[in-house]
N, CA, C and O atoms as CSV, one atom per row, in Angstrom:
chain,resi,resn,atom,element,x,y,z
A,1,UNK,N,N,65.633,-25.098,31.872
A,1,UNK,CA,C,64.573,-26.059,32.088
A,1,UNK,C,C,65.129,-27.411,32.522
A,1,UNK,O,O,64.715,-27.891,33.577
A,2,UNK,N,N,66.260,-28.226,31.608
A,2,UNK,CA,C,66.515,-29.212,32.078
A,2,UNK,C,C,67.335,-29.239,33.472
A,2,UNK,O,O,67.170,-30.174,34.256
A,3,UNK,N,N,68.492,-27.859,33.833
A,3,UNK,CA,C,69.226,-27.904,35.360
A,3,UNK,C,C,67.786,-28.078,36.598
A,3,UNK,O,O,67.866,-28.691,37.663
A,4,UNK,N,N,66.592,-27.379,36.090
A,4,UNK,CA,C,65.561,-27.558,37.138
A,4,UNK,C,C,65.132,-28.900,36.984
A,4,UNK,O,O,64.746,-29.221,38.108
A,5,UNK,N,N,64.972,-29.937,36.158
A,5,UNK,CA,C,64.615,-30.909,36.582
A,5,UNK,C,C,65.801,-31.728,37.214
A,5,UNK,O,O,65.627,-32.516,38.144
A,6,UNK,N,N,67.279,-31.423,36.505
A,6,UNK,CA,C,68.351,-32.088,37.409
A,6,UNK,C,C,68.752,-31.724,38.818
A,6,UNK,O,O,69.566,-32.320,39.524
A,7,UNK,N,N,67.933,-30.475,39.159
A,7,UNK,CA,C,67.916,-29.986,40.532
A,7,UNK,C,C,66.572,-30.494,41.203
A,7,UNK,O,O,66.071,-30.019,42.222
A,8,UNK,N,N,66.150,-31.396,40.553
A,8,UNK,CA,C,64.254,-31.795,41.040
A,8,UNK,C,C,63.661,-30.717,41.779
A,8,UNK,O,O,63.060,-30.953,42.827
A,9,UNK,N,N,63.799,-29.357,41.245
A,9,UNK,CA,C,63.012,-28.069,41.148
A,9,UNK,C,C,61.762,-28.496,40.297
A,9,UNK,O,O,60.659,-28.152,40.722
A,10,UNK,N,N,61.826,-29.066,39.372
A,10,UNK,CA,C,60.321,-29.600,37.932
A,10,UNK,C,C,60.072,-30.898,37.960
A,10,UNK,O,O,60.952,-31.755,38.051
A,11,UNK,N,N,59.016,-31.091,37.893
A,11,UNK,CA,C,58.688,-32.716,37.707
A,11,UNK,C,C,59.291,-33.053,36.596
A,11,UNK,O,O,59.554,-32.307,35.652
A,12,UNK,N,N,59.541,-34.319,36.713
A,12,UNK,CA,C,60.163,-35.396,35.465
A,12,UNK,C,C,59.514,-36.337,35.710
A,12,UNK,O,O,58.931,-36.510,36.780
A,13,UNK,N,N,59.508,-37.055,34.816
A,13,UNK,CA,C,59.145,-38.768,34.451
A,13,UNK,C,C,60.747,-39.683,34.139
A,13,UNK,O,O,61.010,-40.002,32.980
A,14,UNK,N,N,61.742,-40.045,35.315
A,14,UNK,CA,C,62.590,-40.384,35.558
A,14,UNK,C,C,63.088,-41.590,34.881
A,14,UNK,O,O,62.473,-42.582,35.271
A,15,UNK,N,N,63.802,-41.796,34.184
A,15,UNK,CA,C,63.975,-43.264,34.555
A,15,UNK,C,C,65.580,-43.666,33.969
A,15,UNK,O,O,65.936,-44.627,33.287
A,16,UNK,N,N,66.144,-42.846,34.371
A,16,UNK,CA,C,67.517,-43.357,35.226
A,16,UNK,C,C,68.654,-42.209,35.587
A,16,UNK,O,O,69.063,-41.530,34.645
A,17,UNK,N,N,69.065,-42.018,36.620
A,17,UNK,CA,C,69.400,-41.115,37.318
A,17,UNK,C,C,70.975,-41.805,38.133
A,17,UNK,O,O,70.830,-42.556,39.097
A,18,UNK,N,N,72.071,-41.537,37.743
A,18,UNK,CA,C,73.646,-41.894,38.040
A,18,UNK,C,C,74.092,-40.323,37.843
A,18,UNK,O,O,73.469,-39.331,37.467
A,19,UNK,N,N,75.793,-40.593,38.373
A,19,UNK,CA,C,76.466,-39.789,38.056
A,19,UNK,C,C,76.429,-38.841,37.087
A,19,UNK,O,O,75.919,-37.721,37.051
A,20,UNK,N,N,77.282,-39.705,36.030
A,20,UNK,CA,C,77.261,-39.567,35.043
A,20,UNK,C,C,76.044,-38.883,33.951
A,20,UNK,O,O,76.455,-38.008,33.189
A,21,UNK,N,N,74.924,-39.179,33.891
A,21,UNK,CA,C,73.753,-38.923,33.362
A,21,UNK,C,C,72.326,-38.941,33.941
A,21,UNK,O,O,72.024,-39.759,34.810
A,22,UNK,N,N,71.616,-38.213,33.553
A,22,UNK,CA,C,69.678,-38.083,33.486
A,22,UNK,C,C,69.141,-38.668,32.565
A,22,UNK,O,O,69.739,-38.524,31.498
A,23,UNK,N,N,68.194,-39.316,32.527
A,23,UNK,CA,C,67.197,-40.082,31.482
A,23,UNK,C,C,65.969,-39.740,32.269
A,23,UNK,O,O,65.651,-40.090,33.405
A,24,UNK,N,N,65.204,-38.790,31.196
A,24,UNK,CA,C,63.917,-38.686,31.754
A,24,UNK,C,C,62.840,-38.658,29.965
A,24,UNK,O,O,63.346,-38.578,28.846
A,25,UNK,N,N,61.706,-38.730,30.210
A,25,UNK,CA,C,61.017,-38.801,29.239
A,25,UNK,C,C,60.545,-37.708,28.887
A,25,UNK,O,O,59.927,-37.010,29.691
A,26,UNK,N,N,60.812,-37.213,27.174
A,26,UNK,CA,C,60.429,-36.003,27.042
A,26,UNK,C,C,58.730,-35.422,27.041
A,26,UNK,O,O,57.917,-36.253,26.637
A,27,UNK,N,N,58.425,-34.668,27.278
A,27,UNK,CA,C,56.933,-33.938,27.472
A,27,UNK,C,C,56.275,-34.398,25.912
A,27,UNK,O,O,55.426,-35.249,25.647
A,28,UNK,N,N,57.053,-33.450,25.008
A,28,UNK,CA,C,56.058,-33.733,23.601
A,28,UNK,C,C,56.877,-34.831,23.016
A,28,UNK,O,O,57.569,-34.259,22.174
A,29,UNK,N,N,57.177,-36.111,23.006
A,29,UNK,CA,C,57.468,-37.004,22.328
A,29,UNK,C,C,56.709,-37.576,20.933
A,29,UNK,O,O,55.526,-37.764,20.648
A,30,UNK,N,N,57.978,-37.759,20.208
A,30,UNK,CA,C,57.710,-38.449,18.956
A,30,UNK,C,C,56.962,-39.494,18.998
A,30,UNK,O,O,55.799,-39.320,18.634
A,31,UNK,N,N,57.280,-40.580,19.346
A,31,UNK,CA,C,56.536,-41.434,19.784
A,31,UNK,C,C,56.654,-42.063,21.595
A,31,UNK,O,O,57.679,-42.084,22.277
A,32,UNK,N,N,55.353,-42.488,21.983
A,32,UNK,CA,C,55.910,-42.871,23.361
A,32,UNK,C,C,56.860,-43.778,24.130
A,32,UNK,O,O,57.049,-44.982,23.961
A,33,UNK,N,N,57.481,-42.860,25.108
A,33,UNK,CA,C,58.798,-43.740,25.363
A,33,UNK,C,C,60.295,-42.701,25.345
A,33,UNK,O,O,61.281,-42.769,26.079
A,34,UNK,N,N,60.001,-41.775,24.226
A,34,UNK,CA,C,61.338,-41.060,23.569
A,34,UNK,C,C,62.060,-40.612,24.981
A,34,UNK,O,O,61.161,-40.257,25.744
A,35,UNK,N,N,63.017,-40.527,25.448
A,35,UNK,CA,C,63.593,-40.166,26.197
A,35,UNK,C,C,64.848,-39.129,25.778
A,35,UNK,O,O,65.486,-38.999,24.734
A,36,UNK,N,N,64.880,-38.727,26.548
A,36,UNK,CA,C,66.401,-37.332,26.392
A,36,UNK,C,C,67.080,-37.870,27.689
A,36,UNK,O,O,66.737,-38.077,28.853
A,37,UNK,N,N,68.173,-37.994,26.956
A,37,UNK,CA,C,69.478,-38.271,28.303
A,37,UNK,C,C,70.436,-36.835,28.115
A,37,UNK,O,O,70.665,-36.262,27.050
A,38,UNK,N,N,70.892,-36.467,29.414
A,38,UNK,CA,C,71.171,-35.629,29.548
A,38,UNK,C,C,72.352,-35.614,30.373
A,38,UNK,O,O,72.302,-36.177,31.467
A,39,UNK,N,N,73.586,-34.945,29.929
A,39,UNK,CA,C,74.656,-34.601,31.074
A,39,UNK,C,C,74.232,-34.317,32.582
A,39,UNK,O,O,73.025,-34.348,32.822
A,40,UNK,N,N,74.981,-34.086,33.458
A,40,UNK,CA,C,74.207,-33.948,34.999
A,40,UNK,C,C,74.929,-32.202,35.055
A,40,UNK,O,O,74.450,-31.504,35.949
A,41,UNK,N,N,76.073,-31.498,34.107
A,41,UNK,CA,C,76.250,-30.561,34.474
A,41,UNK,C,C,75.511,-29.811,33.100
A,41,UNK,O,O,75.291,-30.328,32.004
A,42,UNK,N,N,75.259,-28.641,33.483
A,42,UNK,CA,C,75.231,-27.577,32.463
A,42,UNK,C,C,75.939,-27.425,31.392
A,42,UNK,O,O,77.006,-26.911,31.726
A,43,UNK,N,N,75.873,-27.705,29.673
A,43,UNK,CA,C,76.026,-27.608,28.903
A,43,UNK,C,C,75.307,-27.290,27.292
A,43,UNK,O,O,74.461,-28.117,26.952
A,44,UNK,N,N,75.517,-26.474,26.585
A,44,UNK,CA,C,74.773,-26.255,25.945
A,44,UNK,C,C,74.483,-27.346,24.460
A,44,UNK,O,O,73.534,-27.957,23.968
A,45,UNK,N,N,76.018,-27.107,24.151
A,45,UNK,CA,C,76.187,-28.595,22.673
A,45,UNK,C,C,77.272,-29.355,23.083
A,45,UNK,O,O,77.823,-29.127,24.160
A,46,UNK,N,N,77.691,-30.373,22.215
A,46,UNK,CA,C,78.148,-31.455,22.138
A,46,UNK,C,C,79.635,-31.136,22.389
A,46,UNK,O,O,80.358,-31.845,23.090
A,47,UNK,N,N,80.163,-29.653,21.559
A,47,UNK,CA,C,81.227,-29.419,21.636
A,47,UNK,C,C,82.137,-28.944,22.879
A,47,UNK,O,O,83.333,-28.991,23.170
A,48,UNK,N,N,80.779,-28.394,23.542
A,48,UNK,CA,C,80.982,-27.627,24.746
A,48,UNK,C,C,81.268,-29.137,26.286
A,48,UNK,O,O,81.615,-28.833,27.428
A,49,UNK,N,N,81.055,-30.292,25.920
A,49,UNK,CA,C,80.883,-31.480,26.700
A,49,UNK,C,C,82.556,-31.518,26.984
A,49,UNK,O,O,83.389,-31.539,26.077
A,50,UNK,N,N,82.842,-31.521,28.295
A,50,UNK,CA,C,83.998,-32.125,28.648
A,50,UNK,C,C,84.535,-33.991,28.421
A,50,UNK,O,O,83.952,-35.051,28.646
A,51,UNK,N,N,85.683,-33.702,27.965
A,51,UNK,CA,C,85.879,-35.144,27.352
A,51,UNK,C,C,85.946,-36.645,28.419
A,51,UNK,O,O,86.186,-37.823,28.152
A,52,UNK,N,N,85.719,-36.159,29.296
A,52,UNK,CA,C,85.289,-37.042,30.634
A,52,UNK,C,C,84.147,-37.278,30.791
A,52,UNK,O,O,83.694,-38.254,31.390
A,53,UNK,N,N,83.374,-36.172,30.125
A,53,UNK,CA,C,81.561,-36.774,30.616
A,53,UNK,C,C,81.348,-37.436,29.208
A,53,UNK,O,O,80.173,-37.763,29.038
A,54,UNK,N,N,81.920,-37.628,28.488
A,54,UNK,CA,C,81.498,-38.105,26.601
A,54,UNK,C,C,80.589,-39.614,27.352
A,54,UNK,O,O,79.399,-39.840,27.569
A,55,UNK,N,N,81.949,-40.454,27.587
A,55,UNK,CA,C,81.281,-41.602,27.845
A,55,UNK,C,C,80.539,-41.878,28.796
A,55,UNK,O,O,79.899,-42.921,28.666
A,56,UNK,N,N,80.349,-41.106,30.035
A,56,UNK,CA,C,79.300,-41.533,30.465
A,56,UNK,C,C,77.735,-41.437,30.642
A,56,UNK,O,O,76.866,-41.905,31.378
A,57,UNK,N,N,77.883,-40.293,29.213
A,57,UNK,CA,C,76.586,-39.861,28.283
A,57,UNK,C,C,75.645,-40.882,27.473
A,57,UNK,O,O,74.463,-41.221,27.427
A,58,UNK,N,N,76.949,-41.186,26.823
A,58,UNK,CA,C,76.776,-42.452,25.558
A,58,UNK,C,C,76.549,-43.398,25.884
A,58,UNK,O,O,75.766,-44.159,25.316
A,59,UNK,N,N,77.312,-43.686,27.133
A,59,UNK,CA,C,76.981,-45.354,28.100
A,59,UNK,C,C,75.321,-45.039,27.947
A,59,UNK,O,O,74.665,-45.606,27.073
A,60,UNK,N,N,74.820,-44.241,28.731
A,60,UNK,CA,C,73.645,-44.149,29.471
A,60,UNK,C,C,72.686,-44.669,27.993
A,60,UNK,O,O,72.006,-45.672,27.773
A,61,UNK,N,N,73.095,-43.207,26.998
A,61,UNK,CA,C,72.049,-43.788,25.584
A,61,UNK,C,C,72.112,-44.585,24.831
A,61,UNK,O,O,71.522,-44.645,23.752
A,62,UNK,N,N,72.977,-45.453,25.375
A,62,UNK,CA,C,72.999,-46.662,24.707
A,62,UNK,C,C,72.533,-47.891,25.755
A,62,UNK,O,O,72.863,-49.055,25.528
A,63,UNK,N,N,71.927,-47.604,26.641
A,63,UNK,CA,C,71.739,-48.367,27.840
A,63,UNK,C,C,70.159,-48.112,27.078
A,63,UNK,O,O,69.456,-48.977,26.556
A,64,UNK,N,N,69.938,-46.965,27.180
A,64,UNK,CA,C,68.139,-46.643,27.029
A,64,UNK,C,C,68.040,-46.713,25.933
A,64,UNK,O,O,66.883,-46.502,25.569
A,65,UNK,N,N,68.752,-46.928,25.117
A,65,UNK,CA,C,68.366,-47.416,23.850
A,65,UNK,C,C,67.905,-49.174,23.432
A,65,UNK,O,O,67.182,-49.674,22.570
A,66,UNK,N,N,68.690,-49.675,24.462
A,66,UNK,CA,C,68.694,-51.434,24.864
A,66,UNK,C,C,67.194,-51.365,25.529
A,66,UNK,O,O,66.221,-52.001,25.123
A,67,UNK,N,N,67.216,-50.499,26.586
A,67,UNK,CA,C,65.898,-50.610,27.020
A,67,UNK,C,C,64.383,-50.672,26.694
A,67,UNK,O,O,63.389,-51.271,27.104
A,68,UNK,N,N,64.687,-49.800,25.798
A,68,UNK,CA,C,62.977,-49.103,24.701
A,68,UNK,C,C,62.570,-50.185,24.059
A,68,UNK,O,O,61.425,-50.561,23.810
A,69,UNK,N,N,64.193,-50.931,23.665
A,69,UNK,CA,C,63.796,-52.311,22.239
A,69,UNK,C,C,62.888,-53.385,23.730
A,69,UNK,O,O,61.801,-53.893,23.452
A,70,UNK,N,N,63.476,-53.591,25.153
A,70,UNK,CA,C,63.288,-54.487,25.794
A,70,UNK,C,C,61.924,-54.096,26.193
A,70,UNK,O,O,61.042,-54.668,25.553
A,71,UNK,N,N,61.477,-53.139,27.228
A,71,UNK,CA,C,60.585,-52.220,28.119
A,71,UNK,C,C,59.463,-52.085,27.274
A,71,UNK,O,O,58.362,-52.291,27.784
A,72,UNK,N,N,59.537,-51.726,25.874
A,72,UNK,CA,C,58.740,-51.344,24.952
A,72,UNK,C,C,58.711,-52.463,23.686
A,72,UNK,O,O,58.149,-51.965,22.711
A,73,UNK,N,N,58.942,-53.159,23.565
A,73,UNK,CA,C,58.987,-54.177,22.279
A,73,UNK,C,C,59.170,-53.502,21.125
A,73,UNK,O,O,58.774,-54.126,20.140
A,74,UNK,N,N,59.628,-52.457,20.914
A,74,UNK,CA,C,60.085,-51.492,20.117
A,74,UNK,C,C,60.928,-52.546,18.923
A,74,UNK,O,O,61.363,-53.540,19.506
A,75,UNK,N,N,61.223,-52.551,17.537
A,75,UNK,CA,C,61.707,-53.201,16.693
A,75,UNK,C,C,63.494,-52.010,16.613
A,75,UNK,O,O,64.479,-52.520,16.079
A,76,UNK,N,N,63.571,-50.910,17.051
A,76,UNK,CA,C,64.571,-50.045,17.168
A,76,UNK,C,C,64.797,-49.092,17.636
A,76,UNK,O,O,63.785,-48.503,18.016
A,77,UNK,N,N,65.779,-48.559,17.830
A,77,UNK,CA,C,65.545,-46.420,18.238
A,77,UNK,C,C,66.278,-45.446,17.060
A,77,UNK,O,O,67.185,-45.611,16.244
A,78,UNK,N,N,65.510,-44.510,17.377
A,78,UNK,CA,C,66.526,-43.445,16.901
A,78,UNK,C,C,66.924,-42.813,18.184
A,78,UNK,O,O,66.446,-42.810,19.318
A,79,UNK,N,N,68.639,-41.932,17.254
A,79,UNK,CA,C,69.137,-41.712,18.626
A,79,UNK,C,C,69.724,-40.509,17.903
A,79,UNK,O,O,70.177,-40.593,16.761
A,80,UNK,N,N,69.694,-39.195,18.736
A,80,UNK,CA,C,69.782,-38.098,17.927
A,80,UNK,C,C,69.990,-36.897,19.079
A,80,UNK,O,O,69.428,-36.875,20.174
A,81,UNK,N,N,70.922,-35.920,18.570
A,81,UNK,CA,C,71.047,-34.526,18.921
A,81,UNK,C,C,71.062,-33.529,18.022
A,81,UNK,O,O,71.484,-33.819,16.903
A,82,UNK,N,N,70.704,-32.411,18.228
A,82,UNK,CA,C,70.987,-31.012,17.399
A,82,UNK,C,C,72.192,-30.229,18.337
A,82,UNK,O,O,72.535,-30.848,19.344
A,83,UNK,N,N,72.552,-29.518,18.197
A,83,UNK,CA,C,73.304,-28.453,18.062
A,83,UNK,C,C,73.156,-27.231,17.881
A,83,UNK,O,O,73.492,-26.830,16.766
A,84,UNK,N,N,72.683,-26.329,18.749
A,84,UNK,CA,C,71.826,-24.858,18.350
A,84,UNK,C,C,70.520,-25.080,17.769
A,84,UNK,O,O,69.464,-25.195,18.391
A,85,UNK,N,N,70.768,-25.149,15.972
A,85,UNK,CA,C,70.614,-25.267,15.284
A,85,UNK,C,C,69.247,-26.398,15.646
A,85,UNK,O,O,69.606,-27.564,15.808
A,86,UNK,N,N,68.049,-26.176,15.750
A,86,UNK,CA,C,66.973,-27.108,16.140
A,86,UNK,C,C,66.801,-27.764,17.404
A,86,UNK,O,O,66.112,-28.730,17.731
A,87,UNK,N,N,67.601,-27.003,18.052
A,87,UNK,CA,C,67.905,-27.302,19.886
A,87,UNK,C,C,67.043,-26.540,20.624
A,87,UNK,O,O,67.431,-25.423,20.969
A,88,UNK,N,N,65.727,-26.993,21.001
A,88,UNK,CA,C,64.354,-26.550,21.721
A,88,UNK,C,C,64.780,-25.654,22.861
A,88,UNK,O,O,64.547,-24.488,23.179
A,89,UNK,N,N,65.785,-27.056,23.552
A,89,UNK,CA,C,66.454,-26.686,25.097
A,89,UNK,C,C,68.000,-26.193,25.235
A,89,UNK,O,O,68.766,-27.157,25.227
A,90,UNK,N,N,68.680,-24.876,25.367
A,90,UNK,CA,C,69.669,-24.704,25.499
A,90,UNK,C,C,70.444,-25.824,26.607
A,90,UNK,O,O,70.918,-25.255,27.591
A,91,UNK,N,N,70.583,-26.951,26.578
A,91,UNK,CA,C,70.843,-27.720,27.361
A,91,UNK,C,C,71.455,-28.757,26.472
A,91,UNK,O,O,70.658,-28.868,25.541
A,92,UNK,N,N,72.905,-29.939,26.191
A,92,UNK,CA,C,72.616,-30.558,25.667
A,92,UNK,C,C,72.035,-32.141,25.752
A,92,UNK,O,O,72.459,-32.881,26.640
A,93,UNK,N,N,71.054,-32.604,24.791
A,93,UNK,CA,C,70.767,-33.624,25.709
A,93,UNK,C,C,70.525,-34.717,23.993
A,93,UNK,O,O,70.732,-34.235,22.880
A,94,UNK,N,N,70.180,-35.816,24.177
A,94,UNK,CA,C,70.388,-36.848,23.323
A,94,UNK,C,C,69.014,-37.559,23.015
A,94,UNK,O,O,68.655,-38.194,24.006
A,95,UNK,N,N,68.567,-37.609,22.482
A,95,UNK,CA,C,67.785,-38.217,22.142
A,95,UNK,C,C,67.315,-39.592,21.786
A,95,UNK,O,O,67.795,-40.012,20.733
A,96,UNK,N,N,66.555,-40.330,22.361
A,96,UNK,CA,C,66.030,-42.024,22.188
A,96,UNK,C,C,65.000,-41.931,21.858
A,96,UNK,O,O,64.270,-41.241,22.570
A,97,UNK,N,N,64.437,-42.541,20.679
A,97,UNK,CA,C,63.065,-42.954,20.406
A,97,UNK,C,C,63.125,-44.307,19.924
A,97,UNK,O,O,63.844,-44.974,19.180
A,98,UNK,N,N,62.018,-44.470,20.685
A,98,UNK,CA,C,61.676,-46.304,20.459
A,98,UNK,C,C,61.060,-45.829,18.495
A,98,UNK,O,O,60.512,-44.890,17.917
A,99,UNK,N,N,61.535,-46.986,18.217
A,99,UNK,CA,C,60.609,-46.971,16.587
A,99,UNK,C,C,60.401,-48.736,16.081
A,99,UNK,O,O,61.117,-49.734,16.165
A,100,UNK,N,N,59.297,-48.509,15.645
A,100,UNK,CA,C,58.554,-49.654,14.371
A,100,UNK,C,C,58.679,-49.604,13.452
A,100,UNK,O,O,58.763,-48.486,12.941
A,101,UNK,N,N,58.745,-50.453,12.868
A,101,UNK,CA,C,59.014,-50.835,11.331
A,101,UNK,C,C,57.312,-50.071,11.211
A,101,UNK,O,O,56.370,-50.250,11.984
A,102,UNK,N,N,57.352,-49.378,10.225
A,102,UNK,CA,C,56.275,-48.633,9.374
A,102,UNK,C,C,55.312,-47.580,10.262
A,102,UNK,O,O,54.120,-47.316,10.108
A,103,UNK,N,N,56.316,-47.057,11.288
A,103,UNK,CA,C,55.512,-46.023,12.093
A,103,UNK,C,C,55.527,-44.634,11.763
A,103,UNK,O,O,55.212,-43.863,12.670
A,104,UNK,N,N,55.903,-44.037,10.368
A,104,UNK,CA,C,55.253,-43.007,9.793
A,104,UNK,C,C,56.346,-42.056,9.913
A,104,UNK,O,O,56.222,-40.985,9.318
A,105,UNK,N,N,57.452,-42.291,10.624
A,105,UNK,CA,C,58.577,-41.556,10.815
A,105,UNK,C,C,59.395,-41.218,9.719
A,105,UNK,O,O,60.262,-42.058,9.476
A,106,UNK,N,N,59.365,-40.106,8.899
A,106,UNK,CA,C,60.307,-40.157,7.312
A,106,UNK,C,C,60.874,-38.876,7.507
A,106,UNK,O,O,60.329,-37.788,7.323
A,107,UNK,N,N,62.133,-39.137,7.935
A,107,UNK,CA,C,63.306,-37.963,7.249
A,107,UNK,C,C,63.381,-37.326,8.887
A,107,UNK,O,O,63.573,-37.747,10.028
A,108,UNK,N,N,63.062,-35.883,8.100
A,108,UNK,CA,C,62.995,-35.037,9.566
A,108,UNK,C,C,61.812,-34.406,9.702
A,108,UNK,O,O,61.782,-33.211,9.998
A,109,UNK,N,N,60.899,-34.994,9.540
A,109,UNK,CA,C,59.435,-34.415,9.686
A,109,UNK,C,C,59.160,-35.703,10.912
A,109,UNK,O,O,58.971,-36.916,10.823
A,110,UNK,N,N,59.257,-34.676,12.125
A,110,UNK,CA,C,58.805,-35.412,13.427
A,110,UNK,C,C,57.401,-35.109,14.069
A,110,UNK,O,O,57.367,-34.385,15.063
A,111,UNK,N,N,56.475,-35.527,13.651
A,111,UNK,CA,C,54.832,-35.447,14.062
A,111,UNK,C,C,55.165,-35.453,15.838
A,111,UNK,O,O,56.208,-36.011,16.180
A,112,UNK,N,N,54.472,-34.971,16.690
A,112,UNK,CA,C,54.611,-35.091,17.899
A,112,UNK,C,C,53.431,-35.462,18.325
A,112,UNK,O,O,52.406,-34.930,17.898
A,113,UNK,N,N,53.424,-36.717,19.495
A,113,UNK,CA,C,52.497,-37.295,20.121
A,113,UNK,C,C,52.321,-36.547,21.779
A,113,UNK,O,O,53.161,-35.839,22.333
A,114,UNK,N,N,50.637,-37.064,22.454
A,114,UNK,CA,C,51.130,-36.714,23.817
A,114,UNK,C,C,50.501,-38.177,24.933
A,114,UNK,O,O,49.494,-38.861,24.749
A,115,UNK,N,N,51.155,-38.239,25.654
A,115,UNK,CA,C,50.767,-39.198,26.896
A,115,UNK,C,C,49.159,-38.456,27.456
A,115,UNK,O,O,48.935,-37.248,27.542
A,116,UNK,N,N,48.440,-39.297,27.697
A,116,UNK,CA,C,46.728,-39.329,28.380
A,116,UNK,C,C,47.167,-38.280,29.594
A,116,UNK,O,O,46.549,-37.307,30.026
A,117,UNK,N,N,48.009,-38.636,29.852
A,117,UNK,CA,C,48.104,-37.678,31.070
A,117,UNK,C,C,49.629,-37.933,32.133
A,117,UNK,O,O,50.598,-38.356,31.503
A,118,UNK,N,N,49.753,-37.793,33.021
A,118,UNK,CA,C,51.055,-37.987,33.851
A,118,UNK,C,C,51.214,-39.752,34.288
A,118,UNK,O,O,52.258,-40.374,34.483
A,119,UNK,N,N,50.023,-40.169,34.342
A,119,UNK,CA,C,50.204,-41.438,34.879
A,119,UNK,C,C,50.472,-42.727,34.232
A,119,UNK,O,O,50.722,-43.863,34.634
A,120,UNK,N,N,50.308,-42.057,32.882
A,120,UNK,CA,C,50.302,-42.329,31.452
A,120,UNK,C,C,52.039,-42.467,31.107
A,120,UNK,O,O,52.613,-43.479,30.705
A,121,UNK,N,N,52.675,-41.058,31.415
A,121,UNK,CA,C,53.503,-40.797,31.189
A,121,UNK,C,C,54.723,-41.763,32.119
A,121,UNK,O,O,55.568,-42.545,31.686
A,122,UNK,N,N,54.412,-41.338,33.571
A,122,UNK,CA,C,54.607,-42.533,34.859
A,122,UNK,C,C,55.096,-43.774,34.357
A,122,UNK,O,O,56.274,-44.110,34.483
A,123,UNK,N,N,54.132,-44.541,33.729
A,123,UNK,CA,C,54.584,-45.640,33.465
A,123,UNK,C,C,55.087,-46.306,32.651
A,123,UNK,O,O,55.363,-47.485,32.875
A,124,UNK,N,N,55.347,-45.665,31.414
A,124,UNK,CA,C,56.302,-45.660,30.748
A,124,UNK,C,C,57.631,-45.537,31.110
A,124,UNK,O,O,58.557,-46.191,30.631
A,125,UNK,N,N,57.751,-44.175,32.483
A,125,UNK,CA,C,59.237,-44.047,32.654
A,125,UNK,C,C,59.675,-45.589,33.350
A,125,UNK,O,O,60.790,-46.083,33.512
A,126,UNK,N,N,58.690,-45.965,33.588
A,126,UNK,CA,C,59.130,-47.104,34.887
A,126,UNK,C,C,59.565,-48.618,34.230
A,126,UNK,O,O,60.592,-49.283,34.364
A,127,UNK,N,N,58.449,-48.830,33.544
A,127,UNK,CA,C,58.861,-49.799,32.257
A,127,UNK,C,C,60.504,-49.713,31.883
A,127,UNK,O,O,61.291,-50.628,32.125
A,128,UNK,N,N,60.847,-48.505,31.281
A,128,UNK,CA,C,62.281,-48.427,30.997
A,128,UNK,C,C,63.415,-48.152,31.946
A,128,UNK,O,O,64.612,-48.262,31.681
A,129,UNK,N,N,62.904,-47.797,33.033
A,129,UNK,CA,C,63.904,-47.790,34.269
A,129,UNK,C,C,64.159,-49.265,34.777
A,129,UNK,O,O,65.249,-49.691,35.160
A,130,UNK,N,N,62.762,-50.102,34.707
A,130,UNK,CA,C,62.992,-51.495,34.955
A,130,UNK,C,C,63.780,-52.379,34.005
A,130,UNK,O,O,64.361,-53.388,34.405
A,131,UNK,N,N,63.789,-51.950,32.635
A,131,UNK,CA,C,64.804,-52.215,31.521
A,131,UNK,C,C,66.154,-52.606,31.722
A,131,UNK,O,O,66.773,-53.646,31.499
A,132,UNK,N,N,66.569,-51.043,32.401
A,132,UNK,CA,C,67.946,-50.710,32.972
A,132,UNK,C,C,68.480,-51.585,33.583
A,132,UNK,O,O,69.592,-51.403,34.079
């Protein structure tokens, strides 16, 4: 799923696209905004990541992590991967969520939200691409 959107075979909601990494916004997000950054090659976990692409993974989620607080007035993010083990997408990819102080988020019970629709979704990516 994710090589088809890094092959723009699938729509995405983009918002930042280098070498090094993909940042696009996930479909069922935690809250709006959450983004998955993603290697640009095929990989499944963290372990499997060649030690050349590490940093220019981490650059990226820590770039969109600056962004969500800016783009979104967000008070923080979470920033998160699984490993098999609770990994939706055999792909590995990283996780950003914008968060508020008292937005209902406790532990690992992740309620999932959805965007009105694509245009909805649209502009959110753009907000945080303009971040960047």
């Amino acid at each position: 799923m994710f090589c088809a959107i890094l092959r723009q075979e699938t729509k995405a909601s983009l918002v930042l696209v280098e070498p090094g990494a993909f940042a696009f916004l996930d479909t069922r997000p935690l809250f709006k905004g959450h983004v998955l950054v993603v290697p640009p090659l095929h990989v499944e976990t963290l372990p499997d990541l060649p030690e050349e692409a590490i940093g220019p993974l981490f650059s990226a989620a820590k770039r969109v992590a600056r962004a969500l607080e800016q783009a979104l007035g967000a008070d923080g993010t979470f920033v998160a991967m699984n490993n098999r083990i609770s990994q939706s997408v055999p792909h590995l990819h990283v996780h950003v969520v914008p968060r508020r102080k008292g937005d209902g988020l406790r532990g690992f019970f992740w309620p999932r939200t959805k965007y009105a629709g694509d245009a909805e979704r649209d502009d959110y990516a753009r907000k945080i691409a303009a971040a960047l």
